[in-house]
PyMOL Python script that loads the backbone (N, CA, C, O; Angstrom):
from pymol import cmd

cmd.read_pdbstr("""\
ATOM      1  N   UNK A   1       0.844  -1.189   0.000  1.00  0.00           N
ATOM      2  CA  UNK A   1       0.000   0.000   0.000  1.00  0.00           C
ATOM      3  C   UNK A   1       0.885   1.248   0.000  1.00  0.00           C
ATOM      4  O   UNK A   1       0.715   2.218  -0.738  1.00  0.00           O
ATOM      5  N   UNK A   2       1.790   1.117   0.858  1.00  0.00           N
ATOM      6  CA  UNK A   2       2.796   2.422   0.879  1.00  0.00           C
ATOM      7  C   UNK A   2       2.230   3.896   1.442  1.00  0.00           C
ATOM      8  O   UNK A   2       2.945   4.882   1.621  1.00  0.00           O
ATOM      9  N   UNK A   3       1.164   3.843   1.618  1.00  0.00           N
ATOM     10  CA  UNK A   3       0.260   5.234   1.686  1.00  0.00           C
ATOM     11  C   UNK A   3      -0.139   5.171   3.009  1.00  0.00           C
ATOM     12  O   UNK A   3      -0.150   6.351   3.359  1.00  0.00           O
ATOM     13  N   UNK A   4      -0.541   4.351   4.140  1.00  0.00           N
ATOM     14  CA  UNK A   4      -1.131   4.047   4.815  1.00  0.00           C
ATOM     15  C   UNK A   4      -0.679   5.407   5.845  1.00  0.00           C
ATOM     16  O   UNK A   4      -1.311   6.432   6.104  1.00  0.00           O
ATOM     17  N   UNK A   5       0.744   4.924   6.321  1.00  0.00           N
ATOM     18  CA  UNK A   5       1.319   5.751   7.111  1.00  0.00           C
ATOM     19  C   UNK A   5       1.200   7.218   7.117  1.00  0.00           C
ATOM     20  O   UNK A   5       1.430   7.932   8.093  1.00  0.00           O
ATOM     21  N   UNK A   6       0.802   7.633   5.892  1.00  0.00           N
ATOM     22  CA  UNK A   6       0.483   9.177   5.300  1.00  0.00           C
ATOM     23  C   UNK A   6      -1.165   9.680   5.881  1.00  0.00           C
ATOM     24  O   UNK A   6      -1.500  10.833   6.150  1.00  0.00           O
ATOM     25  N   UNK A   7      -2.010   8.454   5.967  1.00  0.00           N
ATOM     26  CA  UNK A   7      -3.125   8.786   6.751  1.00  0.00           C
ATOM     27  C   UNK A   7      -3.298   9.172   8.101  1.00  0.00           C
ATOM     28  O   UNK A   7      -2.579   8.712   8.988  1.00  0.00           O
ATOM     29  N   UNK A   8      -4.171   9.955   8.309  1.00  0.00           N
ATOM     30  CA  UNK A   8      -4.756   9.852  10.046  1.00  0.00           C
ATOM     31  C   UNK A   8      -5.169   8.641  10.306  1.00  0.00           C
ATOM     32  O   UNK A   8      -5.895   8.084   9.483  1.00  0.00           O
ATOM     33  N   UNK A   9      -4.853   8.089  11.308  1.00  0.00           N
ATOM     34  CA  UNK A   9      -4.931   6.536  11.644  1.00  0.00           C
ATOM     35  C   UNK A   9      -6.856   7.365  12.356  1.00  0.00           C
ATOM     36  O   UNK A   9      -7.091   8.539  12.643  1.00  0.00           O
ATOM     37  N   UNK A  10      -7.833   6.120  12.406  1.00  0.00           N
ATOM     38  CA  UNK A  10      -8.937   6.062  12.886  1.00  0.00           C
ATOM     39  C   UNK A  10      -8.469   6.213  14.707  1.00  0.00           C
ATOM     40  O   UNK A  10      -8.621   7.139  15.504  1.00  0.00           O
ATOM     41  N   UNK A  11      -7.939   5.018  14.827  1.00  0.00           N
ATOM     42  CA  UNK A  11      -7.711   4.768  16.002  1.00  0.00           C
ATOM     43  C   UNK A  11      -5.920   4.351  16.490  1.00  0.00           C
ATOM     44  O   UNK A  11      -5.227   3.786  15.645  1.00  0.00           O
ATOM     45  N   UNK A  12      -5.557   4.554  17.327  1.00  0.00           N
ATOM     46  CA  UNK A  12      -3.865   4.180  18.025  1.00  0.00           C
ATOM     47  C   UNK A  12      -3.930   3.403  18.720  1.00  0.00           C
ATOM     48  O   UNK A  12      -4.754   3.642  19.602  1.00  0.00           O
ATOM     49  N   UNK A  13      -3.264   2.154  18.836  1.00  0.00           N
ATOM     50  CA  UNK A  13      -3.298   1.211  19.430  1.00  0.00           C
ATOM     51  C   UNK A  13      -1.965   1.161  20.392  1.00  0.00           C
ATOM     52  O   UNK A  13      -0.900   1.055  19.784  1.00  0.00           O
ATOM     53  N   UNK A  14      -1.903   1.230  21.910  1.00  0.00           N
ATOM     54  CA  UNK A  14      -0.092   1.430  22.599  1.00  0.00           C
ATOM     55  C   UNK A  14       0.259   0.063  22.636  1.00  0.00           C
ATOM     56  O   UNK A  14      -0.622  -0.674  23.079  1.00  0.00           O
ATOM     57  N   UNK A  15       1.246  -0.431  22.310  1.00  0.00           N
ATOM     58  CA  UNK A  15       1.100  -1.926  23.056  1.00  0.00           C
ATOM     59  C   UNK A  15       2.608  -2.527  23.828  1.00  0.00           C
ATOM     60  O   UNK A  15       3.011  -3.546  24.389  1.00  0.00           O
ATOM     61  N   UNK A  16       3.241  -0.786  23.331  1.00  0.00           N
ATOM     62  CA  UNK A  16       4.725  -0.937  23.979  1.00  0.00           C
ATOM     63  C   UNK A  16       4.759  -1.596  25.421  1.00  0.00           C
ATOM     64  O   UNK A  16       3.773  -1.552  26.157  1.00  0.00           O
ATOM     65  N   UNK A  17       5.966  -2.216  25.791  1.00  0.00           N
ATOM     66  CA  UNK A  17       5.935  -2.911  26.823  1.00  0.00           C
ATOM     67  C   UNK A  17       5.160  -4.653  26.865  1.00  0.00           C
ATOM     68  O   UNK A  17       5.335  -5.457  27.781  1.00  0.00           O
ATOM     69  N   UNK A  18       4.637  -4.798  26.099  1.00  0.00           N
ATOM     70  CA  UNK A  18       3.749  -6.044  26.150  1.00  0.00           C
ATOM     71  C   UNK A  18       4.591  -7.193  24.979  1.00  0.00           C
ATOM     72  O   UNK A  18       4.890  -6.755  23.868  1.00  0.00           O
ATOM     73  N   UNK A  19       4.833  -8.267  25.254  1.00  0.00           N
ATOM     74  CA  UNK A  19       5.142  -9.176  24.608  1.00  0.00           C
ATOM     75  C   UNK A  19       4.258 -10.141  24.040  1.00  0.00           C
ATOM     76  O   UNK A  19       3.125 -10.136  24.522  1.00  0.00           O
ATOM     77  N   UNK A  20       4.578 -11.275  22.803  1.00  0.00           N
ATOM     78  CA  UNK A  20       3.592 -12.186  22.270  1.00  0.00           C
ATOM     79  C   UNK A  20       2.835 -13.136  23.241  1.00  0.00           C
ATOM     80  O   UNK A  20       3.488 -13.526  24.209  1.00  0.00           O
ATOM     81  N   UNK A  21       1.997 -13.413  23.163  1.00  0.00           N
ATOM     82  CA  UNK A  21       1.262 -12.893  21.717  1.00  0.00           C
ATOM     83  C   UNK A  21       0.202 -11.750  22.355  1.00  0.00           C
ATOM     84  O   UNK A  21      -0.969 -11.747  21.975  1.00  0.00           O
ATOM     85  N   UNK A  22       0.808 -10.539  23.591  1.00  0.00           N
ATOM     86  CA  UNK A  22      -0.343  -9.637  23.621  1.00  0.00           C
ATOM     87  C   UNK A  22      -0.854  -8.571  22.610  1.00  0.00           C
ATOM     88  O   UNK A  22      -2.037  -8.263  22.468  1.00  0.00           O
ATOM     89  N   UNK A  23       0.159  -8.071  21.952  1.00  0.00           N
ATOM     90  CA  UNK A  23       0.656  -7.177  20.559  1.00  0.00           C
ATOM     91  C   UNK A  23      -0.739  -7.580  19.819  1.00  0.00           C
ATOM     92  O   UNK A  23      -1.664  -6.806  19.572  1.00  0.00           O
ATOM     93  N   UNK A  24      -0.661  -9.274  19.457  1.00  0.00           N
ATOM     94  CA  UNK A  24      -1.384  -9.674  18.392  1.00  0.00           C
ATOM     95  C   UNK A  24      -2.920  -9.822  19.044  1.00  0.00           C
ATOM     96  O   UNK A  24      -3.868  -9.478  18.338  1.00  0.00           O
ATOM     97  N   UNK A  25      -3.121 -10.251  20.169  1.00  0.00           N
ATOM     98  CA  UNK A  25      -4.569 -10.083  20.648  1.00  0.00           C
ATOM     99  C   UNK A  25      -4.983  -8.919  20.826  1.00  0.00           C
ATOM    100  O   UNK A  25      -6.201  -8.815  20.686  1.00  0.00           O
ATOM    101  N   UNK A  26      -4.159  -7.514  21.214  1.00  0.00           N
ATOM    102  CA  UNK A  26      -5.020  -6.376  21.029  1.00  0.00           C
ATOM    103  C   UNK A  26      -5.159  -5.521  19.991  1.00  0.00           C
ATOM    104  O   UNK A  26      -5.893  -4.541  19.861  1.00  0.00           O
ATOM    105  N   UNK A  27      -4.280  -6.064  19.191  1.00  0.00           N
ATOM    106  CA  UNK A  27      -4.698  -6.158  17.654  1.00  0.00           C
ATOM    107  C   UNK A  27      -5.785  -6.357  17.046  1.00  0.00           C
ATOM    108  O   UNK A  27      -6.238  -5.589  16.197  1.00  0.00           O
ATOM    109  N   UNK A  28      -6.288  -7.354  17.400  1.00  0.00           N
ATOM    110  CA  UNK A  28      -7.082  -7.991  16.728  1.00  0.00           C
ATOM    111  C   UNK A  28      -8.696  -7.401  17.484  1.00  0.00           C
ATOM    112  O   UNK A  28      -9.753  -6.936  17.058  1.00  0.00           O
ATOM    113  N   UNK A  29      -8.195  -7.701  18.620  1.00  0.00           N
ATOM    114  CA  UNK A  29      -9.588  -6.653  19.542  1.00  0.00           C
ATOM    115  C   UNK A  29      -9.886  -5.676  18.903  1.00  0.00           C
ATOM    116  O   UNK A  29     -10.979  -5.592  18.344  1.00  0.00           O
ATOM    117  N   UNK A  30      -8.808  -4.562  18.844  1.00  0.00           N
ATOM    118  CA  UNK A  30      -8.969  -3.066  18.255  1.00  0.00           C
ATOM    119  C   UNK A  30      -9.735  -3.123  16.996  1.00  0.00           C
ATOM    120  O   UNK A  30     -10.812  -2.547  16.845  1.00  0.00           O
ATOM    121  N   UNK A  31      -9.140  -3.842  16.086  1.00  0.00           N
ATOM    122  CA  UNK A  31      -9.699  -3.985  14.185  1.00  0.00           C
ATOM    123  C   UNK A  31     -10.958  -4.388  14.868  1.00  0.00           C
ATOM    124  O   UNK A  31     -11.709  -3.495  14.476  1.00  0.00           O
ATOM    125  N   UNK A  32     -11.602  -5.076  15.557  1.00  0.00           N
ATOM    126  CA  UNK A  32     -12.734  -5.776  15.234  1.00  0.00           C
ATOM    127  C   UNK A  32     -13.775  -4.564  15.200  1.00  0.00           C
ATOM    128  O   UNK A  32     -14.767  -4.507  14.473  1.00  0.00           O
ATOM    129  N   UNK A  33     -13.310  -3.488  16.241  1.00  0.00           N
ATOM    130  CA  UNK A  33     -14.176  -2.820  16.703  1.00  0.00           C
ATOM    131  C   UNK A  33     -14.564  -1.362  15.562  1.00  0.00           C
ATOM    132  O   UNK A  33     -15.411  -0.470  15.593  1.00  0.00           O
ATOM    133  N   UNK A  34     -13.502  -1.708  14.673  1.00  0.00           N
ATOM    134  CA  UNK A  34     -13.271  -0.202  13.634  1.00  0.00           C
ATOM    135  C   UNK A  34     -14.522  -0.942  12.472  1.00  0.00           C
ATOM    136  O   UNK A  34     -14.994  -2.070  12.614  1.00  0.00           O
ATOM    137  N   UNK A  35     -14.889   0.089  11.275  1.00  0.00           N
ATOM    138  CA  UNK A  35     -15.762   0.022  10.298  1.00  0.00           C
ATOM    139  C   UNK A  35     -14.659  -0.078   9.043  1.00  0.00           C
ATOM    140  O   UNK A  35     -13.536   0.426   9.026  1.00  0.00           O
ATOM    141  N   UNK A  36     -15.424  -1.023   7.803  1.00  0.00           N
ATOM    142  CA  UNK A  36     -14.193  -1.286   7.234  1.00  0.00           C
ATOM    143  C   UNK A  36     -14.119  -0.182   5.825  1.00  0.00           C
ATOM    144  O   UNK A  36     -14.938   0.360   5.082  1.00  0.00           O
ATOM    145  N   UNK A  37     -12.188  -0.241   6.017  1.00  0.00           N
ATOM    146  CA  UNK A  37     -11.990   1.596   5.514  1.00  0.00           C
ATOM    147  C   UNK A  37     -10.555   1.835   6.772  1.00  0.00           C
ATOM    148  O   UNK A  37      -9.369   2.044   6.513  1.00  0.00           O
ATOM    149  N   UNK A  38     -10.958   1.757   7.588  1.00  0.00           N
ATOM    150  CA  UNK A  38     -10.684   2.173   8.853  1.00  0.00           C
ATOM    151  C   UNK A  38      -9.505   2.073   9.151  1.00  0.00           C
ATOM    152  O   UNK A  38      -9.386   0.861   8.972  1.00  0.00           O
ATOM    153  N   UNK A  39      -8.465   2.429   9.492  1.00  0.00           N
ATOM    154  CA  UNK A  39      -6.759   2.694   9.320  1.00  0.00           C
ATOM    155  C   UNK A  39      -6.412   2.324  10.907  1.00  0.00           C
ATOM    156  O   UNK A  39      -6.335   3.370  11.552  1.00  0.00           O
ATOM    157  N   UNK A  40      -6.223   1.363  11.571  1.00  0.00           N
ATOM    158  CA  UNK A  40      -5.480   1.279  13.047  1.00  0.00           C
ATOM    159  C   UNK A  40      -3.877   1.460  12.955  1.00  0.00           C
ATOM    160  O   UNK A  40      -3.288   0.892  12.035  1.00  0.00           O
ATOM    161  N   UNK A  41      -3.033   2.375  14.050  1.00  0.00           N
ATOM    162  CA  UNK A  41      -1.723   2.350  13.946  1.00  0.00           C
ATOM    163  C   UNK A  41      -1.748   1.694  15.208  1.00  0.00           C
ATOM    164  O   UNK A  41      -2.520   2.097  16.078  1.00  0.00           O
ATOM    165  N   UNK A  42      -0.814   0.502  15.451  1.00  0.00           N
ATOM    166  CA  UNK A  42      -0.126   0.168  16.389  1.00  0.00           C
ATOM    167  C   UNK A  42       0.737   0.638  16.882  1.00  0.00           C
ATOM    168  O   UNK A  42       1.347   0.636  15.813  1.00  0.00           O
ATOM    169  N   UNK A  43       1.640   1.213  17.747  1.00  0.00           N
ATOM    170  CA  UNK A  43       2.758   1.191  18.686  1.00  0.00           C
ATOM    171  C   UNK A  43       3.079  -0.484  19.106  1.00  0.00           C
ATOM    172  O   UNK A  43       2.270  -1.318  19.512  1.00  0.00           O
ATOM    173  N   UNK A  44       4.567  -0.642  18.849  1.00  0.00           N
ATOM    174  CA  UNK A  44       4.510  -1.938  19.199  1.00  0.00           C
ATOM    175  C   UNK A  44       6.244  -2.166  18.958  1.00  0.00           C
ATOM    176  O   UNK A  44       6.912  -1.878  17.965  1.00  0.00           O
ATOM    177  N   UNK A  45       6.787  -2.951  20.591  1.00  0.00           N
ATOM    178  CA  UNK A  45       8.406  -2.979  20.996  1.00  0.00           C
ATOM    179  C   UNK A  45       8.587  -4.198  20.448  1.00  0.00           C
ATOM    180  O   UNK A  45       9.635  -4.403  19.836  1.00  0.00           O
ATOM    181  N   UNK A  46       7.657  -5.172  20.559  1.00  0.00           N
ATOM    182  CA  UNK A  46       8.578  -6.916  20.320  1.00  0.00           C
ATOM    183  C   UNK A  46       8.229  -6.641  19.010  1.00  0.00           C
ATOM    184  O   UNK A  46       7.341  -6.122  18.334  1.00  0.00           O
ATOM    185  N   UNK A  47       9.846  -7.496  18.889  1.00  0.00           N
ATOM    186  CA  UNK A  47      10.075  -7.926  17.325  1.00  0.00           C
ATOM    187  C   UNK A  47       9.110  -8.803  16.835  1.00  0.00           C
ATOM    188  O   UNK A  47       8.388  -8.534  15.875  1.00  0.00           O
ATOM    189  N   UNK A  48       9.066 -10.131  17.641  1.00  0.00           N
ATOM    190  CA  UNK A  48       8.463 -11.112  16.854  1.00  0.00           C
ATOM    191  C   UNK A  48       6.761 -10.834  16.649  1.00  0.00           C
ATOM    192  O   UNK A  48       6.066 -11.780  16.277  1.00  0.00           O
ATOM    193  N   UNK A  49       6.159  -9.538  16.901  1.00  0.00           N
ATOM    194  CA  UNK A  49       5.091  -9.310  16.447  1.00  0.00           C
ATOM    195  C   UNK A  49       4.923  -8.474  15.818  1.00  0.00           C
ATOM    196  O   UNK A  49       3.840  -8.420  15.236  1.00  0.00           O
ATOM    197  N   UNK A  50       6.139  -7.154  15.575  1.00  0.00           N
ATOM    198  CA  UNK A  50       6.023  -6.152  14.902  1.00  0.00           C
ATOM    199  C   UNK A  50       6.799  -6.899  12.894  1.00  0.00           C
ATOM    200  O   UNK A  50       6.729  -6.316  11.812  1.00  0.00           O
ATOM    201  N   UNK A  51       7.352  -8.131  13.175  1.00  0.00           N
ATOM    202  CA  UNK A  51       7.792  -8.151  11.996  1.00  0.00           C
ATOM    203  C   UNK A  51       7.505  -9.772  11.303  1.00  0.00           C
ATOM    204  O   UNK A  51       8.024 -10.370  10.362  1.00  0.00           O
ATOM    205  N   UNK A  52       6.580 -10.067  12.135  1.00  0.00           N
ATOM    206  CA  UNK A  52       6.128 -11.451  12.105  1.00  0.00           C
ATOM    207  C   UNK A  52       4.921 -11.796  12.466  1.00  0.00           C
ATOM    208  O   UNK A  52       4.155 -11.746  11.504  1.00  0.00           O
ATOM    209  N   UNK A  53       4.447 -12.110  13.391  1.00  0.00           N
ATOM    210  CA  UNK A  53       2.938 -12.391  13.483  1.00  0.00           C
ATOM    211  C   UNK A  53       1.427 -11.247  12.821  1.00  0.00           C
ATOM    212  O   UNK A  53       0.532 -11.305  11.978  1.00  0.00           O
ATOM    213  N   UNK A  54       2.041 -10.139  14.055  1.00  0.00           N
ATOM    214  CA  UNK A  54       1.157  -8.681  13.113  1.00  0.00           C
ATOM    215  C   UNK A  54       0.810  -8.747  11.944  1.00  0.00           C
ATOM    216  O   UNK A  54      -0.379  -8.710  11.626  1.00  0.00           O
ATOM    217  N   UNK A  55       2.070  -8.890  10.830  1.00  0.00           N
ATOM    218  CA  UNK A  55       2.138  -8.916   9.755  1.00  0.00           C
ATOM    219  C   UNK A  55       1.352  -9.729   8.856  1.00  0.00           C
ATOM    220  O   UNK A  55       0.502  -9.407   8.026  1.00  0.00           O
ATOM    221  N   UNK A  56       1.959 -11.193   9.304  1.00  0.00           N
ATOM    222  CA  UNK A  56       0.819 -12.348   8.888  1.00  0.00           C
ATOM    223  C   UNK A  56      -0.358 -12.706   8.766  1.00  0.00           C
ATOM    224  O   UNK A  56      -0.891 -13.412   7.909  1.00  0.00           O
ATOM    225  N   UNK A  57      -0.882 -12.043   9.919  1.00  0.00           N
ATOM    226  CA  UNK A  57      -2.214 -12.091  10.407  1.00  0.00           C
ATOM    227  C   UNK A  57      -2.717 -11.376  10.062  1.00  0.00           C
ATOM    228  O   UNK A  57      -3.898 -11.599  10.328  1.00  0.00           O
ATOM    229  N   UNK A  58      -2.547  -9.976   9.250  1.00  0.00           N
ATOM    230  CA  UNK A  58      -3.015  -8.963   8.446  1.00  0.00           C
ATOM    231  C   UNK A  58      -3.205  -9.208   7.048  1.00  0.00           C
ATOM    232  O   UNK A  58      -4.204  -8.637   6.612  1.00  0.00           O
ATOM    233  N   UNK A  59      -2.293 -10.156   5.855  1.00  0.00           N
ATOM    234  CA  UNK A  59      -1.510 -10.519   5.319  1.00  0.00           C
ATOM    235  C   UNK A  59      -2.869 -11.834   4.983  1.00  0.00           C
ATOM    236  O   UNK A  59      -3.107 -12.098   3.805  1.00  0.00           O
ATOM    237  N   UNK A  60      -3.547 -12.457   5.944  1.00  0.00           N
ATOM    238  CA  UNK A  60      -4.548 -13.251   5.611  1.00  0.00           C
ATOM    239  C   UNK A  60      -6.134 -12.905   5.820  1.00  0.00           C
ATOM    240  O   UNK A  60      -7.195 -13.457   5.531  1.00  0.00           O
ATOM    241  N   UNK A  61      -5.745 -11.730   6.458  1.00  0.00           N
ATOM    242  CA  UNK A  61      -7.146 -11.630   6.732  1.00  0.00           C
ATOM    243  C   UNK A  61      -7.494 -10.628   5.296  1.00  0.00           C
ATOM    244  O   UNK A  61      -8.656 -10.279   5.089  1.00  0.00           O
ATOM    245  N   UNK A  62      -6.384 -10.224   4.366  1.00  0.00           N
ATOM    246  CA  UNK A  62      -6.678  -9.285   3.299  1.00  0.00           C
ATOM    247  C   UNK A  62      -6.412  -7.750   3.860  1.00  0.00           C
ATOM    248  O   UNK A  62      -6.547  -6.916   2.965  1.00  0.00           O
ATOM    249  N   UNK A  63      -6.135  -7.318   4.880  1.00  0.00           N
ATOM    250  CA  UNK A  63      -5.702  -6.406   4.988  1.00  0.00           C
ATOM    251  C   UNK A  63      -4.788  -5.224   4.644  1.00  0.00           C
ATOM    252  O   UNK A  63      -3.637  -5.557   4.360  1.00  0.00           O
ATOM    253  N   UNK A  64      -5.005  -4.181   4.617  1.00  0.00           N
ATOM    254  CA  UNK A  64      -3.849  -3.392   4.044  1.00  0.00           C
ATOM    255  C   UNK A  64      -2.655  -3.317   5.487  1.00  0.00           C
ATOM    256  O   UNK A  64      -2.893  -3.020   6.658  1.00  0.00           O
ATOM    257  N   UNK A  65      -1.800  -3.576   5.055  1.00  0.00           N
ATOM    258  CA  UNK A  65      -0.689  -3.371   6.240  1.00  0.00           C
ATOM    259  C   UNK A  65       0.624  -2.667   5.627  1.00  0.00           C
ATOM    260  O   UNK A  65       0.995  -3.008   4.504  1.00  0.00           O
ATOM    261  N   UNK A  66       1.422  -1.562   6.446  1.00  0.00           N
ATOM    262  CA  UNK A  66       2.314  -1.065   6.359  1.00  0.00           C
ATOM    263  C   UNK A  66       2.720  -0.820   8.012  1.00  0.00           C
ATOM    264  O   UNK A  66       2.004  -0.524   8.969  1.00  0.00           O
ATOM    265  N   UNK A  67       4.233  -1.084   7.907  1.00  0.00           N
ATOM    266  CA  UNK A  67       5.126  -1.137   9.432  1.00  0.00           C
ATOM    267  C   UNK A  67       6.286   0.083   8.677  1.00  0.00           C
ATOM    268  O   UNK A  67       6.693   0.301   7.536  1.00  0.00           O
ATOM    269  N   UNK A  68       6.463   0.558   9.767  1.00  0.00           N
ATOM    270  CA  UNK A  68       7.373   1.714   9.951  1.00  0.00           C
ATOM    271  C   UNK A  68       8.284   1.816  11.117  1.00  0.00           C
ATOM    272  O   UNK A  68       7.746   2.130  12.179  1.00  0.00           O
ATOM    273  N   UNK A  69       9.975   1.543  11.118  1.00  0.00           N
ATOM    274  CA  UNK A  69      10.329   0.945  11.832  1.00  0.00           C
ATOM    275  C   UNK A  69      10.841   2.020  12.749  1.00  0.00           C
ATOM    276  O   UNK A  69      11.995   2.103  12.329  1.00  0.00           O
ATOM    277  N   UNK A  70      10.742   2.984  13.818  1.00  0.00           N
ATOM    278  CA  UNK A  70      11.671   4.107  14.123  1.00  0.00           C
ATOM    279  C   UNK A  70      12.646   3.691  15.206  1.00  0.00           C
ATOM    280  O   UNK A  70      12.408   3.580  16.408  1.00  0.00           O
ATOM    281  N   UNK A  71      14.184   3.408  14.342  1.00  0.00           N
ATOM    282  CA  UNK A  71      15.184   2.982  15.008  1.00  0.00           C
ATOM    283  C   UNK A  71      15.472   4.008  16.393  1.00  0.00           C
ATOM    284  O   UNK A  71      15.362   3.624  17.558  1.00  0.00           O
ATOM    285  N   UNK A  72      15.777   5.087  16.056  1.00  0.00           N
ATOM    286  CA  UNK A  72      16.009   5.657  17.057  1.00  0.00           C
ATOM    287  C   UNK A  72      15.309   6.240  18.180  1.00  0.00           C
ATOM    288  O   UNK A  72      15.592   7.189  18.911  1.00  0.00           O
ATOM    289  N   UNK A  73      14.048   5.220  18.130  1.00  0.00           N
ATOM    290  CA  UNK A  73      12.504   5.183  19.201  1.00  0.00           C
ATOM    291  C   UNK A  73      12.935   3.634  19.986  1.00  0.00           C
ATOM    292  O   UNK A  73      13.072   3.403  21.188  1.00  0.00           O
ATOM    293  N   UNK A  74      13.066   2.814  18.932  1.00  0.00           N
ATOM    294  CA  UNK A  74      13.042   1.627  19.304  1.00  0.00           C
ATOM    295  C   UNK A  74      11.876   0.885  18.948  1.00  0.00           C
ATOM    296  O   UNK A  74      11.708  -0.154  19.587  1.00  0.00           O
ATOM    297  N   UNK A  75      11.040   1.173  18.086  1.00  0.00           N
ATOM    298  CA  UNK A  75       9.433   0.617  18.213  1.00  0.00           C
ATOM    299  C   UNK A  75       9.006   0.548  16.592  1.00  0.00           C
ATOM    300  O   UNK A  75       9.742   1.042  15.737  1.00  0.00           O
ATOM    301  N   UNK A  76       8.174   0.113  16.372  1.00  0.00           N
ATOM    302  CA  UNK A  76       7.127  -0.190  15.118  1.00  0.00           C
ATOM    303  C   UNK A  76       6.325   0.732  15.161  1.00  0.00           C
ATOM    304  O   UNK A  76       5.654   0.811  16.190  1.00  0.00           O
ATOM    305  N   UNK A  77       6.110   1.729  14.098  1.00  0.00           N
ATOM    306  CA  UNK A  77       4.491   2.101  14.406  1.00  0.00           C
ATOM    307  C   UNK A  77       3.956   1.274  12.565  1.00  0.00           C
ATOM    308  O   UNK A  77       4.321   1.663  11.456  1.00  0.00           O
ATOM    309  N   UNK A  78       2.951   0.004  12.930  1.00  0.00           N
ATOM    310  CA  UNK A  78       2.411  -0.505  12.207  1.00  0.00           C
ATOM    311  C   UNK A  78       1.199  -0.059  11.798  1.00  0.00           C
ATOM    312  O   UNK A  78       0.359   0.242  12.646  1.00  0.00           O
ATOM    313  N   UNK A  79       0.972   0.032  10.667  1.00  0.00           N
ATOM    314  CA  UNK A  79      -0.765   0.934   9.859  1.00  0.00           C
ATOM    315  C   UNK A  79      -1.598  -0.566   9.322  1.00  0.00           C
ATOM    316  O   UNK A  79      -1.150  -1.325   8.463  1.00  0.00           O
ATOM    317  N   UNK A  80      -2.953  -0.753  10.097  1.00  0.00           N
ATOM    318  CA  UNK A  80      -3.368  -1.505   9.401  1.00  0.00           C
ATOM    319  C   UNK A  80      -4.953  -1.333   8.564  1.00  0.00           C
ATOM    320  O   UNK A  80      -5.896  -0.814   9.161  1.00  0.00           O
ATOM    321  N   UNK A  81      -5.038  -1.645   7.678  1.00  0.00           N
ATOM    322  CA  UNK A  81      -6.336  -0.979   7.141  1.00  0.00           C
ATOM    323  C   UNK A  81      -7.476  -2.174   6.794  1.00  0.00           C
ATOM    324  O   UNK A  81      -7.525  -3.000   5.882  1.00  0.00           O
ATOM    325  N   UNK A  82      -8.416  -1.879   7.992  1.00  0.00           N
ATOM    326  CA  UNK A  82      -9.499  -2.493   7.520  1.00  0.00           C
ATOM    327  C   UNK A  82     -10.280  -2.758   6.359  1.00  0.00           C
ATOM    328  O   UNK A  82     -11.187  -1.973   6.081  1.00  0.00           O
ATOM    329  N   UNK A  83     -10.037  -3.846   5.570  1.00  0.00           N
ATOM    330  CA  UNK A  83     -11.532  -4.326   4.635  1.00  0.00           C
ATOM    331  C   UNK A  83     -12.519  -4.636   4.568  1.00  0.00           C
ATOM    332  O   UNK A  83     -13.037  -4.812   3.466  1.00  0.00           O
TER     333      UNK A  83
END
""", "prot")
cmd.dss("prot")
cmd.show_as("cartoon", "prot")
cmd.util.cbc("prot")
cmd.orient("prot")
């Protein structure tokens, strides 16, 4: 998509501090609750969900997904766009 990140996200999701698989369950909470269209940004520290599960799980459900990595934050801010 490439564009995602350029939007106002609907909603922000924090999930810094939390490890797998919490990243991916309040993930999935958050999307359920948006209308589809709907742009969620994550905040998000673990790797193995900011560059692996998140991803996947977006990736099947048809989702638009874009991750944005800010090294010198330490964190993901991931864009995911509801269908």
């Amino acid at each position: 998509m490439g564009n995602l990140s350029n939007q106002a996200p609907t909603e922000t999701l924090d999930t810094l501090g939390r490890v797998c698989p919490y990243p991916l369950v309040l993930t999935k909470k958050a999307i359920e609750k948006l209308g589809s269209g709907s742009v969620l940004k994550v905040l998000c520290d673990a790797p193995a969900s900011a560059e692996d599960t998140i991803p996947r799980w977006a990736e099947k459900q048809g989702f638009g997904f874009e991750s944005v990595k800010l090294e010198d934050k330490g964190y993901w801010e991931l864009y995911i766009q509801k269908k």
